[in-house]
C-alpha positions as CSV (number, residue, x, y, z in Angstrom):
1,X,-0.3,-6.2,-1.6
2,X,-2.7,-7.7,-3.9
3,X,-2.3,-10.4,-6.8
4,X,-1.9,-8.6,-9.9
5,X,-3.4,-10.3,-13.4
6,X,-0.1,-10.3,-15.0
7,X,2.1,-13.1,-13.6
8,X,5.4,-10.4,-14.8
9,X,3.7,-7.6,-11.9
10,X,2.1,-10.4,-9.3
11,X,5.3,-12.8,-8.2
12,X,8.5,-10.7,-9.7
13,X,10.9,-8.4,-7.7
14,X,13.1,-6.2,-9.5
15,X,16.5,-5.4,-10.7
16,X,19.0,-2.4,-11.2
17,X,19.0,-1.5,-14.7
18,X,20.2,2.0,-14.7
19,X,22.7,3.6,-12.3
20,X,21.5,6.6,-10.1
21,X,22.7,10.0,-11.1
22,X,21.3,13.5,-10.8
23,X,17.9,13.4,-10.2
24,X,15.5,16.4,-10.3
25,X,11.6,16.7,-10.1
26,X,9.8,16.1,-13.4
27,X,7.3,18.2,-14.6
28,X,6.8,16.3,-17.4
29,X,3.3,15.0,-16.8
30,X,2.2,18.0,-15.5
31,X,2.4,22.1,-16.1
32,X,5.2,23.6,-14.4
33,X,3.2,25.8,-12.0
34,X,1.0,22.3,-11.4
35,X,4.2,21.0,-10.0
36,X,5.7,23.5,-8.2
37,X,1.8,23.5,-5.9
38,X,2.6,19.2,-6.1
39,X,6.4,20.0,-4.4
40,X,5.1,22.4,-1.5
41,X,2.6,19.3,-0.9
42,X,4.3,16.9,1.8
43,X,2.7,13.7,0.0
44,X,2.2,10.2,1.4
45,X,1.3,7.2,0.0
46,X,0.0,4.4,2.4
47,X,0.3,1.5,1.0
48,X,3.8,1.1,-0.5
49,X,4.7,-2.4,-1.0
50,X,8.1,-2.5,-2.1
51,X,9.8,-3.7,0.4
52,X,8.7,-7.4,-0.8
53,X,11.3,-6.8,-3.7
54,X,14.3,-6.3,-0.7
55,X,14.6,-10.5,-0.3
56,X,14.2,-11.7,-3.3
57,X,17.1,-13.6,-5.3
58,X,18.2,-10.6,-7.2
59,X,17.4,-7.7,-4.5
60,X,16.6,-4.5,-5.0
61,X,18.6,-1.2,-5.1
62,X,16.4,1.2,-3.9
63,X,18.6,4.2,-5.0
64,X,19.0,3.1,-8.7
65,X,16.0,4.3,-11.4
66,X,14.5,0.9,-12.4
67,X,11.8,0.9,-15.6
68,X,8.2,-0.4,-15.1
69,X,8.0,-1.1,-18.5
70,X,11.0,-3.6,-18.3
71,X,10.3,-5.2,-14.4
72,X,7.1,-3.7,-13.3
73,X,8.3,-2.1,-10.5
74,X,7.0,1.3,-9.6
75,X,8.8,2.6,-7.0
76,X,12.6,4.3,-6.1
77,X,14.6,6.8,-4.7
78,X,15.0,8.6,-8.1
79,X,11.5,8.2,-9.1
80,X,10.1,9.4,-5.9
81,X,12.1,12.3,-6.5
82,X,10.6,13.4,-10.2
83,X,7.1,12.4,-9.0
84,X,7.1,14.5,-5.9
85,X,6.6,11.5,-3.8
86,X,7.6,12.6,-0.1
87,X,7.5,8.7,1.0
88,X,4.6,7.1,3.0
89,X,4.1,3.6,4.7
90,X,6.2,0.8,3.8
91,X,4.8,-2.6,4.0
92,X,6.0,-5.4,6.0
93,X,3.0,-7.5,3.6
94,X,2.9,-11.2,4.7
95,X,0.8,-14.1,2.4
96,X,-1.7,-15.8,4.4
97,X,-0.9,-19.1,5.2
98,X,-2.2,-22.2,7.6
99,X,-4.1,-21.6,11.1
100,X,-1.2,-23.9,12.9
101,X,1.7,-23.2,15.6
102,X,4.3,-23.9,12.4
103,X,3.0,-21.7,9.9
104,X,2.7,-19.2,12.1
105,X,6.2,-19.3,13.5
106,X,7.7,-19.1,9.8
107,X,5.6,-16.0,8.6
108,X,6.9,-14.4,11.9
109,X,10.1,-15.2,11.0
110,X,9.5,-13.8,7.6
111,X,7.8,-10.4,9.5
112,X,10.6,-10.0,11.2
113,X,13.1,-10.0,8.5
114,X,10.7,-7.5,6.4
115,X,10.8,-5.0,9.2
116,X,14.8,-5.4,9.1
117,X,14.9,-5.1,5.5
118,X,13.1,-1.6,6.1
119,X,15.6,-0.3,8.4
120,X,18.5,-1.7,6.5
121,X,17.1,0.3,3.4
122,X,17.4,3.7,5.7
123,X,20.3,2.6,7.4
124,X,22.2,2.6,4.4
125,X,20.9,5.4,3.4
126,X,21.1,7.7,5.8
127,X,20.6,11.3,4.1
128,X,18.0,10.0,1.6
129,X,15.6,7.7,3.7
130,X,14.7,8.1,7.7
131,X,12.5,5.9,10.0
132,X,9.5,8.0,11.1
133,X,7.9,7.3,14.3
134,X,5.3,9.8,15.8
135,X,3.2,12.1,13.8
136,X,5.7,15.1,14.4
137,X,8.6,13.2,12.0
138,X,6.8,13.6,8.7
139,X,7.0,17.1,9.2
140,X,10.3,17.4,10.7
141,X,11.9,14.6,8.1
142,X,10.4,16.5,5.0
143,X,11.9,19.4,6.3
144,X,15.0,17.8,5.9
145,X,14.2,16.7,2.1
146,X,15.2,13.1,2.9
147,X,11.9,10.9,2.3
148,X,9.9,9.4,5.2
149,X,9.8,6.0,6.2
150,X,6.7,4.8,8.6
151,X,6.3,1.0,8.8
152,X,3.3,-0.9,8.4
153,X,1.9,-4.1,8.8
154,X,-0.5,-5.9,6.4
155,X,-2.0,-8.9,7.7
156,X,-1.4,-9.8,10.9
157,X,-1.8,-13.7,10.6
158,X,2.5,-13.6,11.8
159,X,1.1,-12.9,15.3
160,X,-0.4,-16.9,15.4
161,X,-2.0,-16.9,18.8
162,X,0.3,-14.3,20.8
163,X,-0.7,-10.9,20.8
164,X,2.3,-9.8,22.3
165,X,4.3,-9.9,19.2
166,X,1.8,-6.6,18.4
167,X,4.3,-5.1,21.0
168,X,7.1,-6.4,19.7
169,X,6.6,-4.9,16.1
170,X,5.5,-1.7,17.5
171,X,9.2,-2.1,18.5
172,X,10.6,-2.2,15.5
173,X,8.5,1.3,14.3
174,X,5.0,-0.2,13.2
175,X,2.5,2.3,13.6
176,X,0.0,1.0,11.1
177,X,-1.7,-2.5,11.7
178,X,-4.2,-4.4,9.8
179,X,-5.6,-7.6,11.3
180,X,-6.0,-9.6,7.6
181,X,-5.4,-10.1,3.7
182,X,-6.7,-12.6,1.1
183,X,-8.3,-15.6,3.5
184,X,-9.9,-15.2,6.4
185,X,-7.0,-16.2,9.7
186,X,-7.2,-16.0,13.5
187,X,-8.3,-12.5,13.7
188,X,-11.2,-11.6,11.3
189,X,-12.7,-12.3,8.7
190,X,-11.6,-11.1,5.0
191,X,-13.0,-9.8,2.3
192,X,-11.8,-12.5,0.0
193,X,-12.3,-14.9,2.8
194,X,-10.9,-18.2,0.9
195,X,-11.7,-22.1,2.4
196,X,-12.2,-20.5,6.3
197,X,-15.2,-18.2,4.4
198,X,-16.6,-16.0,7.3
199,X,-15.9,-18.2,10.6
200,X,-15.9,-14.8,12.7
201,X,-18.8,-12.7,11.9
202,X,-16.0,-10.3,11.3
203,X,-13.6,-10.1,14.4
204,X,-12.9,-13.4,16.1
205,X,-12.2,-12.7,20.0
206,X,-8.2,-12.1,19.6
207,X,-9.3,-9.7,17.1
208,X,-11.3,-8.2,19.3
209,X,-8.3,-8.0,22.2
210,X,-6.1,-6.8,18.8
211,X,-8.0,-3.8,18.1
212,X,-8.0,-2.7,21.9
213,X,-4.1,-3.2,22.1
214,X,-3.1,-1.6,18.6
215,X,-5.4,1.4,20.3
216,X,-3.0,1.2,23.5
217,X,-0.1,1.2,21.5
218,X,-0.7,4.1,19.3
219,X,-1.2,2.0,16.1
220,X,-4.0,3.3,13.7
221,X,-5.8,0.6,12.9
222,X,-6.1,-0.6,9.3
223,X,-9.1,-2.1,7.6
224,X,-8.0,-2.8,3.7
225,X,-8.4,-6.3,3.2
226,X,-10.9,-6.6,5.6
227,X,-14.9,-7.7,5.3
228,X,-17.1,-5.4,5.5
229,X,-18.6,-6.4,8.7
230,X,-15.1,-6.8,10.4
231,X,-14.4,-3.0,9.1
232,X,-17.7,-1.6,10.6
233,X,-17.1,-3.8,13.5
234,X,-13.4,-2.0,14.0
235,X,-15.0,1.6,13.7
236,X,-16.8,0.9,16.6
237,X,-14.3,-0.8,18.7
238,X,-11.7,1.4,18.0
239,X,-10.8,4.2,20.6
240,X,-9.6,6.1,17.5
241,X,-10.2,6.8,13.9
242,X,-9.3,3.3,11.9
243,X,-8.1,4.2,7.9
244,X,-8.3,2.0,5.1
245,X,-5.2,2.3,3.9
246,X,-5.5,0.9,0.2
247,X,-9.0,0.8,-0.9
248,X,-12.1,1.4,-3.1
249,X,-15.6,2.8,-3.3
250,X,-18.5,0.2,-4.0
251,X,-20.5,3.4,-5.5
252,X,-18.5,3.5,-8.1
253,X,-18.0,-0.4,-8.9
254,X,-19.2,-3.0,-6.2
255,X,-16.4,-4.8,-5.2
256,X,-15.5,-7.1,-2.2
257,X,-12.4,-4.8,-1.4
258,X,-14.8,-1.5,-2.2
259,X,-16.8,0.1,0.6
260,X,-20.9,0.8,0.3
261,X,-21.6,4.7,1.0
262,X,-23.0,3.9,4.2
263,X,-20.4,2.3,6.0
264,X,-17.8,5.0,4.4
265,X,-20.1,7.5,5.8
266,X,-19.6,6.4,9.4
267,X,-16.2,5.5,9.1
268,X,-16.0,9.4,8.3
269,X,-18.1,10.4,10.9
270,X,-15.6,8.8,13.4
271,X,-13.1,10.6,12.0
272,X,-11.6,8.0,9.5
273,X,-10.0,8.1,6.3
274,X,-10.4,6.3,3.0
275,X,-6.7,6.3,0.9
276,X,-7.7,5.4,-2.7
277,X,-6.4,1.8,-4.3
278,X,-5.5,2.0,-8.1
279,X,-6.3,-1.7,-8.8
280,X,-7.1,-2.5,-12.2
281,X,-10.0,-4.9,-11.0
282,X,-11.0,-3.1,-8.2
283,X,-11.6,-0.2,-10.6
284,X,-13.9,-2.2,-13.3
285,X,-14.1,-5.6,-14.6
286,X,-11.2,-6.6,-17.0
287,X,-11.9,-9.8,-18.5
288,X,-8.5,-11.3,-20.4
289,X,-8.1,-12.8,-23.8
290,X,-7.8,-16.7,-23.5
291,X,-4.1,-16.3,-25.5
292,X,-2.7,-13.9,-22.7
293,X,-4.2,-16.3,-19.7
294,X,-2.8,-19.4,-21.6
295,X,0.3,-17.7,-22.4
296,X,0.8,-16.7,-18.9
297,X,0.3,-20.2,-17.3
298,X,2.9,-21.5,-19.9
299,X,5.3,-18.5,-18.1
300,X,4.5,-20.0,-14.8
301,X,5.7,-23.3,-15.6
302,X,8.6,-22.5,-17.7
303,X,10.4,-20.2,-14.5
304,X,8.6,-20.7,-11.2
305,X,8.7,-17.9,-8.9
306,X,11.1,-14.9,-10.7
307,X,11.6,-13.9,-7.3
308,X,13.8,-17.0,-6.7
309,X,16.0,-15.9,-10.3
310,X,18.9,-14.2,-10.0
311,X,21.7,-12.8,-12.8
312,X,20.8,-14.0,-16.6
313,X,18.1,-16.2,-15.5
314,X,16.3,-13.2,-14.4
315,X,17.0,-11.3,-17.9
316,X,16.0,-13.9,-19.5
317,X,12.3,-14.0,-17.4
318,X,11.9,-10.6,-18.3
319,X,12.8,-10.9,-21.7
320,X,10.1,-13.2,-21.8
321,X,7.7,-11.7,-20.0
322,X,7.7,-8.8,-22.0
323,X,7.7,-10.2,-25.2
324,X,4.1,-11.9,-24.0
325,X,2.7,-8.5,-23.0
326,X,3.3,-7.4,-26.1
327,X,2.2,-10.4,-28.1
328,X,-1.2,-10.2,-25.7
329,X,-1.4,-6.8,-24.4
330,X,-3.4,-6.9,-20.5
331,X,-6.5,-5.2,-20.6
332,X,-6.1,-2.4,-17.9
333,X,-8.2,0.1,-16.0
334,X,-6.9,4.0,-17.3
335,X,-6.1,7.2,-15.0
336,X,-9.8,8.8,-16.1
337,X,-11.2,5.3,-13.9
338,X,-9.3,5.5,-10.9
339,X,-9.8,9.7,-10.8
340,X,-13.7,8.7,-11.1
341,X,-13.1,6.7,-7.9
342,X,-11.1,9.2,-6.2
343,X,-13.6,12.2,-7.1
344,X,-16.4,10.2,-5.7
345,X,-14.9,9.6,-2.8
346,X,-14.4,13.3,-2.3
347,X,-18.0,14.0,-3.2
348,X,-19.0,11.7,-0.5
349,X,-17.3,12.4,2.5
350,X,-14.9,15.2,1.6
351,X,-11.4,16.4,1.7
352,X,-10.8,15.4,5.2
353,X,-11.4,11.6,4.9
354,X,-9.8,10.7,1.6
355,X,-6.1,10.1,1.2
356,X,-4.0,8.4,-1.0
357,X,-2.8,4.5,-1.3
358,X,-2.6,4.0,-4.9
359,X,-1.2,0.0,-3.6
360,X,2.4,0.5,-5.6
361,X,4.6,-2.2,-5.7
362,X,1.3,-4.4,-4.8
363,X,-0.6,-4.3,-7.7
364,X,-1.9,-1.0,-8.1
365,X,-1.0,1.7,-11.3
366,X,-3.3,1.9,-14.2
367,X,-2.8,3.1,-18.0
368,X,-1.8,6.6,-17.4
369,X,-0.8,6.2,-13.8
370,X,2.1,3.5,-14.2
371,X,4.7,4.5,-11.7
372,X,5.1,7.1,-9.1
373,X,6.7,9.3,-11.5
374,X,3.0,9.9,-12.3
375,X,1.6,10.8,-8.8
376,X,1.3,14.9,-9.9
377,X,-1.3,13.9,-12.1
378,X,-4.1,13.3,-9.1
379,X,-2.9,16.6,-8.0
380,X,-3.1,18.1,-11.6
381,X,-6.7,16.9,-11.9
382,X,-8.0,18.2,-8.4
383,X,-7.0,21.1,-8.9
384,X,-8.7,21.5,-12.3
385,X,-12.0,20.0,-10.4
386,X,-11.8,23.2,-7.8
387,X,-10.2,21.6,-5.1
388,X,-7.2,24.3,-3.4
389,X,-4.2,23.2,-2.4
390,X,-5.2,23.1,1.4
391,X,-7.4,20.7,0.0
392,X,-4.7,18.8,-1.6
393,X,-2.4,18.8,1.6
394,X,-5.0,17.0,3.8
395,X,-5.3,14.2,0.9
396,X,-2.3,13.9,0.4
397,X,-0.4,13.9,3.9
398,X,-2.4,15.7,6.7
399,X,-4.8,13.4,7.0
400,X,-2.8,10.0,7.3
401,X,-0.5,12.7,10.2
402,X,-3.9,13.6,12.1
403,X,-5.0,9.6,12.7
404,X,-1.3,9.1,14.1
405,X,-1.7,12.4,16.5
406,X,-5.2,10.9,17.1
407,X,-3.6,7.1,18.3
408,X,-0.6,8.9,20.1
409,X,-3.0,10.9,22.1
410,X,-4.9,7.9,23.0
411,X,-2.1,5.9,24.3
412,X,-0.7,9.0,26.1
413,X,-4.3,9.2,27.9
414,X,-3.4,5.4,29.0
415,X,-0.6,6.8,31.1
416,X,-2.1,9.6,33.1
């Protein structure tokens, strides 16, 4: 989850505009035998951060085809479905808040909810969505055709001072963990570290004793969000290979949330994986006119938070908030930047340490690559730059499956 620069994409949930019916794969974007190679894929995304729309005041029907252009949401059941989108890890994504005993207790509470939301969307669901647990389910749930459901956790501030609750989320199915977002908390340091700055040096001691228990768990270890020296810190701490599961390359465009070549070399060498962000403003710098960023403030006062509108009130938001995007259009990153990112990547470490975390729902998608409708494009364009489609299933799935074998193994070795 990141802040996106339209207020419409960064605070608002979504709602059901068009009931579900049929729903086939599209090939729309790309050729016919371009898709057919994208369905035998089993493709995951690791960053999906949808589940933030599941408590909001009007909710959020995951089975009904919602429009990015009308709420800017980018993910669904029926759009999963025409872009090929086998499912991925769904966040439990948590705002960083106060170092004290009470904010912590109420983002836990929060947490906890989240990671019910999750299961309620698969529990009512169950022939279209299933909870995946060990590396083997991804397999065994795509053969099924229903759409795979691992849990993650981004930012770990909800664990205040006890690093039990680790144990406890495992619990409910986490099996990805990253210690911190935007602000620097009582784990590590960030790589937008806020008032706090870098107190840590990168891990604080409980981050320390974090890594070494997510490692004991079986939880791969994520380091989006993180500072550069808490990542590189993490890859060598780490019993196994750590992922960043939403991120960028600073050879491309030097970013705070982009990693320099050397340190994605050796997160590489130990076996990590990079999964590509499609932030806008990770991608290049996208300055806004003065109208749009006026106009936008005026849109913050006039409704609040539109995830606290419900019914008309909601319409009416939207209504709103469209009308301003048209008015000012946002300037936006295109497909061709993000690809120039992901090919780099490639080109740096290769197909067995880059993957795929486009950040939807968060404040990823681009001009060109709005919705996941659009995810056979990436595939389209590998395979025009020679990549084969053994390549392609790594990126897109295999590797994210081979750091959760990796972390089960570990924690297996625990017990003997």
């Amino acid at each position: 989850m990141a802040y996106r620069n339209s207020f419409k994409l960064g605070l608002l949930g979504a709602v059901s505009l068009t009931a579900c019916s049929t729903v086939t794969p599209s090939s729309s974007v790309v050729s016919a035998d371009v898709m057919a190679i994208h369905q035998r894929l089993m493709t995951l995304d690791t960053h999906l951060d949808t589940p933030a729309f599941f408590d909001t005041a009007h909710g959020y029907d995951i089975m009904k085809r919602h429009s990015y252009e009308r709420d800017g949401t980018q993910v669904d059941y029926p759009r999963m479905v025409e872009g090929g989108l086998d499912g991925g890890f769904w966040a439990i994504y948590m705002g960083q808040g106060p170092l004290t005993p009470e904010g912590y207790q109420q983002v836990r509470d929060k947490a906890l909810i989240r990671a019910t939301s999750i299961h309620k969307m698969a529990a009512a669901n169950p022939s279209i969505f299933e909870i995946a647990l060990t590396s083997a389910d991804a397999t065994r749930i795509n053969a099924t055709g229903k759409k795979i459901v691992y849990l993650s956790m981004e930012n770990s501030y909800e664990l205040g001072e006890d690093l039990s609750l680790l144990d406890s989320f495992y619990k409910l199915g986490v099996r990805m963990a990253g210690p911190v977002h935007n602000g620097t908390n009582q784990l590590a340091d960030s790589a937008n570290p806020g008032p706090l700055g870098a107190k840590w040096g990168g891990l604080s001691p409980m981050g320390r004793d974090y890594v070494k228990r997510a490692n004991e768990l079986g939880i791969i270890l994520d380091g989006s969000h993180s500072s550069d020296t808490t990542i590189e810190q993490m890859i060598d701490l780490s019993a196994t290979p750590i992922i960043l599961s939403h991120h960028g390359c600073d050879g491309v465009f030097e970013h705070p949330r982009n990693l320099p070549d050397a340190l994605l070399k050796k997160l590489a060498a130990k076996g990590g994986v990079i999964h590509m962000n499609a932030l806008g403003a990770f991608l290049k710098v996208l300055p806004q006119s003065k109208e749009r960023t006026d106009a936008l403030a005026a849109l913050r006062t006039k409704w609040g938070n539109p995830n606290d509108l419900a019914g008309d009130k909601y319409e009416q938001y939207l209504n709103d908030s469209n009308a301003l995007d048209k008015q000012f259009p946002e300037n936006r990153a295109t497909f061709d930047d993000y690809m120039e990112q992901v090919l780099y990547a490639i080109k740096l470490v290769g197909v067995d340490h880059v993957g795929f975390g486009a950040d939807w729902d968060g404040g990823g998608g681009v001009a060109g690559y709005d919705d996941v409708t659009m995810i056979p494009k990436v595939t389209d364009r590998l395979l025009k730059a020679g990549y084969k489609e053994a390549d392609l299933q790594k990126m897109w799935g295999g590797n994210v499956v081979r750091l959760l074998k990796a972390a089960e193994d570990y924690k297996a070795s625990l017990a003997k």
